[in-house]
MILO-975393 format. One record per residue (C-alpha): residue in three letters; x, z, y negated. Coordinates in pm, whole numbers, plus 50000, padded with zeros to 5 digits. Example, Ala and Ser with C-alpha at 12.3 -4.5 7.8 and 13.67 -1.06 7.14 Angstrom:
MILO-975393
ala512305078050450ser513675071450106
***
This chain:
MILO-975393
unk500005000050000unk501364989749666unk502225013049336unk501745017149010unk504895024348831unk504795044048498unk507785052348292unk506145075348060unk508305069747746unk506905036247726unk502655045247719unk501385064947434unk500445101547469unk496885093747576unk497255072547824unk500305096947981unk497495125747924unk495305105448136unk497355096448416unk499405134948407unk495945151748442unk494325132148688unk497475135848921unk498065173948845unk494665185948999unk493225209449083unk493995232048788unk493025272148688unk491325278648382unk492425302448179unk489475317147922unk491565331447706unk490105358747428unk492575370647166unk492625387646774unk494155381146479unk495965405346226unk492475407646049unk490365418246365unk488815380846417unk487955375446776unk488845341246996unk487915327247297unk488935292947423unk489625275947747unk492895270047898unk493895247348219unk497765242948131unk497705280148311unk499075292948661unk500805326148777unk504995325848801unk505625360848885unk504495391649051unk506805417348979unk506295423848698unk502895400948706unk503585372348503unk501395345448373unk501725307948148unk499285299247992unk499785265547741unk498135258247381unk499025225147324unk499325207547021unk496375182746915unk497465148147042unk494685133246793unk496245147346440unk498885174846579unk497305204546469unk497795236346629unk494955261246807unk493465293146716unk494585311647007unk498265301746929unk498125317846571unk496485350146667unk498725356246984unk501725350846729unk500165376346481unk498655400146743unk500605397447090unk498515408047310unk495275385547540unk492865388747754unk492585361548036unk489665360848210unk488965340748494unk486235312048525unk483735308148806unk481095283748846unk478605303748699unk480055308248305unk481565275048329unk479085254048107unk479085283447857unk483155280147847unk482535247947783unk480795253647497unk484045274747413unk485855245047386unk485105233547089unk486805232646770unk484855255046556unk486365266346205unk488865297646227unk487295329646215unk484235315946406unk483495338746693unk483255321747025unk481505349247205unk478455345346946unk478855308746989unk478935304247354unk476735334947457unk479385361047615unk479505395247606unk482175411747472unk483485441147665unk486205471447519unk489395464547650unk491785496247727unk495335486147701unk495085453747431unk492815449147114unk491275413547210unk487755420247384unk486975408447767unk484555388147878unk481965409448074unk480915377148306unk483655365648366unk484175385748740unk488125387248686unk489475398148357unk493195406948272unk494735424148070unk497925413647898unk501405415247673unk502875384747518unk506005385147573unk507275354347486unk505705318747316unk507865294347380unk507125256447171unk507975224147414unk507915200347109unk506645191646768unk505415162646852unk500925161746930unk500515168247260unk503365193847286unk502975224547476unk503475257347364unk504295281847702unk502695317347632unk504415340447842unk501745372947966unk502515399248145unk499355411348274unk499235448948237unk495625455148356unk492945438148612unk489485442648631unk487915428448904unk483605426648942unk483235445149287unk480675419949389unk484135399149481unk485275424949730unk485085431250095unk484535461850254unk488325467450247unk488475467349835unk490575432749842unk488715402549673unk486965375349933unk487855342449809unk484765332049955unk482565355549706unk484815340149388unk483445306949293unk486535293749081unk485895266148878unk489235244348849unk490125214548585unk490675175848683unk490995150648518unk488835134948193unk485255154548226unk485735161348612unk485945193648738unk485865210249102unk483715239949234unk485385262249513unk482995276849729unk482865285750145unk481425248150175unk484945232150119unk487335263950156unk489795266350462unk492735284450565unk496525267350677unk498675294250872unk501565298050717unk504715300950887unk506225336050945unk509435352350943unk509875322451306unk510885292351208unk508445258051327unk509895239351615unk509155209951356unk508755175351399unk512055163751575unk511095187551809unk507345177051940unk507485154652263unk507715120352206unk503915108352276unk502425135152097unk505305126651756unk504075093151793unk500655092451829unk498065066651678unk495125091051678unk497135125351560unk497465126151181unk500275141751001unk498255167550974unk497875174451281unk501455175251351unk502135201551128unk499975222451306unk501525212251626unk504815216951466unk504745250051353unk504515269751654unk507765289451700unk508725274152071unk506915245752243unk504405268852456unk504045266852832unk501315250353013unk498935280353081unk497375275853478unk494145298153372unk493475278053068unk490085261653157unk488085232452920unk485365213453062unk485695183352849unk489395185752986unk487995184953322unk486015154253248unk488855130353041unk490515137353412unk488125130353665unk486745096053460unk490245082953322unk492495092853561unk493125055853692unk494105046953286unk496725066153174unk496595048152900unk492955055852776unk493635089352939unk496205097752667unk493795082352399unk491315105252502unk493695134252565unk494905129552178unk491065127252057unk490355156652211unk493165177052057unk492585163951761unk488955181851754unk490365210651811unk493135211451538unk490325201851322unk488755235451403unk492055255751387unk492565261451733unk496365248951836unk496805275752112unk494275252852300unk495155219952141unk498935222052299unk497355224052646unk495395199052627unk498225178952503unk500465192352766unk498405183153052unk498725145853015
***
């Protein structure tokens, strides 16, 4: 399949916006409320954001400059006056309303008033949280650090978050949060944005302290497969040692690629791979490696 090759220096700004932001999805929003000197509250949306550090618990979040005239945000000025914010995570319920956050109303207009949130006291910093918002943090800034003059320029606004409140609605019955219960709302590109929720949620194992036998390592047939994806290799890959064939493992549909393609090997294999495949697609490569280690 062909590419498109981009040397960015030669496109304007736009058109590099467009293409970086499309490519550099899914992105966290950061909702960001801070003061100025003069008590004025502001809230604005942020998606240059991520965490970079957990000890101490450090944050980025990323004003840029205005690629249409170069001008410089709200939230900027008041974190350079009063250093301290309050980022509070966005879910797919509040996201309309942050939204609404977004736009460019004259300094010293209050976006809580204009988007409909509730202000709630914070204890450690001056700016106010959002009480919807079901993950709010506290924070220090402890560093803003400008990328360029030019529009379109970030400006990196170092937090270290001080503080969490989390809505216990979000929690299990062990007190840690259930990504399931947090419906995080994450940037794309243009007006796109994704919903996270348990319909399109799932879970990779990571690999512990053992290394993965890795790809050089998987038998030939099952390395060079046409129905297992690469996917599906890196599951297979993974596991620590290549596992023994277990004589008590039992799978009727096993049973049945046997007894009705025993006399094609070929179409045996085919079905052998299809099958494994089903499983890896369900997480389950204990019993995907024996079926791939009977053929």
């Amino acid at each position: 399949m062909p590419y498109k090759t981009i040397n960015l220096k030669e496109i304007s700004t736009i058109e590099a916006q467009h293409f970086l932001q499309h490519a550099i999805a899914p992105r966290p929003i950061c909702f960001a409320s801070t003061i100025d000197k003069e008590g004025n509250v502001n809230l604005s949306p942020f998606s240059f954001f991520n965490m970079f550090s957990a000890r101490p618990p450090i944050v980025i979040f990323s004003p840029s400059r205005r690629v249409r005239d170069n001008t410089t945000k709200h939230s900027l000025h008041n974190v350079m006056q009063v250093p301290e914010v309050v980022i509070n995570i966005v879910d797919y319920d509040m996201v309309q309303q942050v939204s609404l956050a977004s736009c460019e109303y004259a300094e010293g207009v209050n976006e809580f008033i204009k988007a409909g949130f509730t202000p709630e006291p914070s204890v450690m910093v001056q700016p106010p949280r959002v009480r919807e918002s079901k993950v709010q943090m506290e924070g220090k800034v402890l560093e803003i650090k400008s990328l360029g003059s030019d529009g379109g320029a970030g400006n990196l606004v170092i937090v270290e978050i001080l503080m969490m409140h989390i809505n216990e609605a979000i929690l299990n019955t062990d007190g840690k949060m259930d990504q399931s219960k947090l419906h995080h709302v994450a940037r794309l590109g243009g007006n796109w944005y994704a919903k996270i929720d348990s319909n399109n949620l799932f879970e990779v194992e990571k690999p512990n302290t053992l290394l993965g036998l890795g790809f050089d390592n998987l038998p030939d047939a099952v390395r060079n497969s046409k129905i297992l994806t690469g996917n599906h290799l890196g599951q297979l890959a993974n596991v620590h040692v290549l596992p023994d064939i277990d004589p008590t493992y039992e799978d009727e549909k096993l049973k049945n690629i046997f007894q009705y393609y025993s006399l094609n090997p070929v179409e045996m294999q085919q079905e052998l791979h299809h099958h494994a495949a089903s499983l890896l697609n369900e997480g389950k490569v204990k019993e995907a490696w024996q079926v791939l280690l009977a053929d």
